[in-house]
C-alpha positions as CSV (number, residue, x, y, z in Angstrom):
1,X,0.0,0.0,0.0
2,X,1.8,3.1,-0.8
3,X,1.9,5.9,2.0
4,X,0.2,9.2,1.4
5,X,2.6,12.1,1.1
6,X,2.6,14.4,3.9
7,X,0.6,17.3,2.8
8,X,-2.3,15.0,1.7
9,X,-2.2,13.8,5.3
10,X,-5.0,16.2,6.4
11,X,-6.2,18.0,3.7
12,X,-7.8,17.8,0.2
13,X,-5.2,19.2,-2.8
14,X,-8.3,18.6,-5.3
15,X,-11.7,18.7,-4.6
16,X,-14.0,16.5,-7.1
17,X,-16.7,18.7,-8.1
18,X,-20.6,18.3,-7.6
19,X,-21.7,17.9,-10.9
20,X,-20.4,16.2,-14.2
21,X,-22.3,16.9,-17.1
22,X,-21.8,16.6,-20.9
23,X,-23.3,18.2,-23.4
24,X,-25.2,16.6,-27.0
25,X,-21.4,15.7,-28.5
26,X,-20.1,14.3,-25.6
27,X,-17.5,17.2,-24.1
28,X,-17.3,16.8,-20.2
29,X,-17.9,19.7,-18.4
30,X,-17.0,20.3,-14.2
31,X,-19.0,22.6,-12.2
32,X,-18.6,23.2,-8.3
33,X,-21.0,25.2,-5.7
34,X,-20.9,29.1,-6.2
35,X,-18.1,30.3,-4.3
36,X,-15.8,27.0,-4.3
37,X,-13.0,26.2,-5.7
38,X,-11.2,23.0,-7.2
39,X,-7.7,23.6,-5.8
40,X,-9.1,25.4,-2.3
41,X,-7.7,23.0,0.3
42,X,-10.4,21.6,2.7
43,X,-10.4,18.9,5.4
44,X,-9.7,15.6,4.3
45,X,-11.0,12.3,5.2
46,X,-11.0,11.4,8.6
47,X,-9.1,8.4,9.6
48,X,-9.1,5.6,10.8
49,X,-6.6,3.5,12.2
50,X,-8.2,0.4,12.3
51,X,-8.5,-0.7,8.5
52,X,-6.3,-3.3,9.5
53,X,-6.0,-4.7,12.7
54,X,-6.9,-8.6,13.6
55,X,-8.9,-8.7,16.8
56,X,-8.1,-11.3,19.3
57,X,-10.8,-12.1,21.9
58,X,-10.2,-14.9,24.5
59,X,-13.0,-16.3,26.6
60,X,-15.5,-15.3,23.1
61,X,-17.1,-18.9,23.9
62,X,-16.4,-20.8,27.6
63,X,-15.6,-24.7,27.2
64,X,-19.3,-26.1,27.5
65,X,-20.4,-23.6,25.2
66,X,-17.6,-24.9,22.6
67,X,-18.9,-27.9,22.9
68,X,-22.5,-27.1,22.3
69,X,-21.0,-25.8,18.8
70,X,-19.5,-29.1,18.5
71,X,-22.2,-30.7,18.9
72,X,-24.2,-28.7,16.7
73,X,-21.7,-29.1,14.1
74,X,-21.6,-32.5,14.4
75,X,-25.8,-33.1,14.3
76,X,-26.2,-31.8,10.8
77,X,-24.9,-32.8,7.2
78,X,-21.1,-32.3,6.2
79,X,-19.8,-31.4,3.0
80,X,-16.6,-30.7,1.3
81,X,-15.6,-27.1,1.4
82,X,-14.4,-25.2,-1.6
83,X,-14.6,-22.1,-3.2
84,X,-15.9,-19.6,-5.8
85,X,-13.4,-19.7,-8.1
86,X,-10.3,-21.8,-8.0
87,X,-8.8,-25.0,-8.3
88,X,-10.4,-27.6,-6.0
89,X,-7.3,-27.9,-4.0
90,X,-7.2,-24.8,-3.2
91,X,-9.1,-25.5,0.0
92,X,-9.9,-29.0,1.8
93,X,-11.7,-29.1,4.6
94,X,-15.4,-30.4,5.6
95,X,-18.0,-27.6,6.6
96,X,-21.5,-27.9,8.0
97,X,-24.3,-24.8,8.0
98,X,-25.4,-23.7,11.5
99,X,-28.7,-22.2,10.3
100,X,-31.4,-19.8,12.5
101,X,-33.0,-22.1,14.8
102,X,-34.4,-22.4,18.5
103,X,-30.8,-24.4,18.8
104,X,-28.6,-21.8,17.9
105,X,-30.3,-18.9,18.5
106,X,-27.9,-17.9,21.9
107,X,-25.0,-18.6,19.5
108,X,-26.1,-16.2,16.8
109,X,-27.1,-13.3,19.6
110,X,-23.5,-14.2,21.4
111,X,-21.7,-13.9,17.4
112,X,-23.8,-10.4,17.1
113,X,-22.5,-8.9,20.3
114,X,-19.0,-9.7,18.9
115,X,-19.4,-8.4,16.2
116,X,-20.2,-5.0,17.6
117,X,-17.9,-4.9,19.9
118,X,-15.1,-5.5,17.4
119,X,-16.6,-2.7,15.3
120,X,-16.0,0.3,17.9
121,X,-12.8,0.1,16.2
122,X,-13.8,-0.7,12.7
123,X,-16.6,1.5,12.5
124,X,-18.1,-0.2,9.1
125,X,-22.1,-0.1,8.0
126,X,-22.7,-3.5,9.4
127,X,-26.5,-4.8,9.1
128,X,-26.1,-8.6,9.6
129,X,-25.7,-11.9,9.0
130,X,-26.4,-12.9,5.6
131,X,-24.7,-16.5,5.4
132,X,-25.5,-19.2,7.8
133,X,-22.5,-19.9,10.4
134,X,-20.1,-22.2,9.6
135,X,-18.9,-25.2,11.4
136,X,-15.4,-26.2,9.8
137,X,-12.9,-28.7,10.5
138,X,-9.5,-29.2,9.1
139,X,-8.6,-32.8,8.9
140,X,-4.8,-33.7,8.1
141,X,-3.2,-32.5,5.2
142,X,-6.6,-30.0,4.8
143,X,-5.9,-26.3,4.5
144,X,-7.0,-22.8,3.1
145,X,-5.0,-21.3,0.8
146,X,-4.7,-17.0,0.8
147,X,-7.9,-15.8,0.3
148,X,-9.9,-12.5,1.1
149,X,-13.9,-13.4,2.4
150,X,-14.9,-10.2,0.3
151,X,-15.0,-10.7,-2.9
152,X,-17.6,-10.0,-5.9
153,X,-21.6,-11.5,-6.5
154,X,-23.2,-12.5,-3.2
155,X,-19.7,-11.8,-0.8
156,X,-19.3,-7.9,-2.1
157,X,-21.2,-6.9,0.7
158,X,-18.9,-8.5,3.6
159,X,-17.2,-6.1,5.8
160,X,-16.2,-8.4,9.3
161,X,-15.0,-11.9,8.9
162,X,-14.8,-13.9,12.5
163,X,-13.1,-17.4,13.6
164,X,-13.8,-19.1,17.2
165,X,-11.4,-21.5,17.5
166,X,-13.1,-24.6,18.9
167,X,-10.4,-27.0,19.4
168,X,-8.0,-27.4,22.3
169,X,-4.4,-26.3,21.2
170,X,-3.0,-29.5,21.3
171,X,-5.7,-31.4,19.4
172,X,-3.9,-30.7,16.2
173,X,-0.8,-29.1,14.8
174,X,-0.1,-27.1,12.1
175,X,-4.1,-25.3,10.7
176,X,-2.0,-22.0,11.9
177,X,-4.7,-18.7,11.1
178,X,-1.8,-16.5,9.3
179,X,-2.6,-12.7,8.1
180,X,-0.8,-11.2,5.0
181,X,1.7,-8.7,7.0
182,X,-0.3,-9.2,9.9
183,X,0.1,-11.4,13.0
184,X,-1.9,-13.1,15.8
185,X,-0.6,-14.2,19.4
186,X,-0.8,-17.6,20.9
187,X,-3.8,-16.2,22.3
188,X,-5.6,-17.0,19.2
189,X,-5.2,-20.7,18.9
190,X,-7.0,-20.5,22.7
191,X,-10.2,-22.9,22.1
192,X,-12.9,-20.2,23.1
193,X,-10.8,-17.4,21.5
194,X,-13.1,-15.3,18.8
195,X,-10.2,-13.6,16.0
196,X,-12.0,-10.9,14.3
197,X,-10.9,-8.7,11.0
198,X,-12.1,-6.7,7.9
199,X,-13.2,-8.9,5.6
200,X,-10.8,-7.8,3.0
201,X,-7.3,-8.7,4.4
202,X,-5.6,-11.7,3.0
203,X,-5.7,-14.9,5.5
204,X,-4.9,-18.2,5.2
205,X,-5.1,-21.7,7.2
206,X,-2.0,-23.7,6.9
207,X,-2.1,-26.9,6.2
208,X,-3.1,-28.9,9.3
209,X,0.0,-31.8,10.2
210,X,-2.2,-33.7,12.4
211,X,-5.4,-34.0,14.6
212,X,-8.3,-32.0,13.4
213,X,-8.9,-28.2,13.5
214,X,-12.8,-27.3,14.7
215,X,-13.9,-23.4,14.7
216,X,-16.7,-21.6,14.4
217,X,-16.7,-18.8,11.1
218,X,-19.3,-15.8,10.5
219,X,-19.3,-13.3,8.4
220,X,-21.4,-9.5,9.3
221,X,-22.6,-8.1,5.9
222,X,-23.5,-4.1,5.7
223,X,-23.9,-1.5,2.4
224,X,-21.2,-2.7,-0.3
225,X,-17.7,-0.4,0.1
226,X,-18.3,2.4,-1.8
């Protein structure tokens, strides 16, 4: 990502104007509000430090609520995950949908209040859940290759992506969550542990070396990025 030079840092060089018009034989023609001015500096956009940090939060789930997930997970029909677009083994695991039910309902009230929380930071349009949540275990020699969840046709509109790790650290090796230029502490391979981000920075899971890799994956939709 290439830095912004320093007098950009706060203010406008170039203001866009507020209508674009052109006439029958196509010349463009600009025109700004009375009184302003294309190259009048102005406040620019206000920041946001966030854009790319990878949330970590322990204790997300305790043990026997993991375990309710589990079971959940476990109680409805498995299949083969893959991808949009893509070669098939580009990812291998096995995924089951944890649909809107009287079963689930604490666990999609306990994903929405993560959600939020996370987003004090983030501070994206976020409206809800569009895609069921996603039970997913990694088996050995099963990975995820580097990806981004926001993408385009029915994904364009995530903004939060979110993975409870499910498993006990020592149930598996390897499955490692790894962030393009971004990393995650120990903390996150906690079972219980709920690692949050935008939806748009490159992750991956590693190829798992043994034992089997269970978590929990949601997705908070809003307004597409525009």
């Amino acid at each position: 990502m290439t830095s912004a030079a320093p007098d950009n840092a706060s203010h406008y060089l170039y203001t866009f104007p507020s209508e674009v018009s052109a006439d029958e034989h196509g010349a463009v023609a600009l025109r700004w509000p009375v009184n302003a001015k294309p190259f009048e500096r102005i406040p620019g956009p206000e920041q946001n430090t966030a854009l790319a940090v990878v949330q970590a939060r322990p204790d997300a789930l305790t043990a026997e609520e993991c375990d309710r997930v589990v079971a959940l997970g476990e109680s409805v029909p498995v299949q083969a995950g893959g991808v949009e677009r893509g070669p098939g083994n580009y990812r291998m695991s096995h995924i089951a949908w944890l649909a809107p039910g009287p079963d689930t309902e604490w666990l999609y009230h306990r994903v929405a209040i993560l959600f939020a929380e996370a987003n004090r930071a983030y501070r994206f349009d976020i409206r809800g859940l569009v895609d069921a949540m996603q039970y997913t275990m990694y088996g050995a020699g099963q990975h995820f290759e580097w990806h981004l969840d926001l993408g385009p046709g029915s994904t364009s509109g995530r903004k939060l992506s979110m993975s409870i790790q499910l498993s006990e650290p020592d149930d598996y090796a390897g499955g490692q969550l790894e962030f393009v230029g971004r990393t995650v502490g120990p903390e996150a391979r906690k079972r219980g542990t709920a690692v949050i981000f935008p939806a748009y920075l490159g992750h991956r899971v590693s190829p798992v070396d043994s034992g089997l890799r269970r978590s929990l994956v949601a997705w908070a939709y809003g307004p597409v990025f525009r």
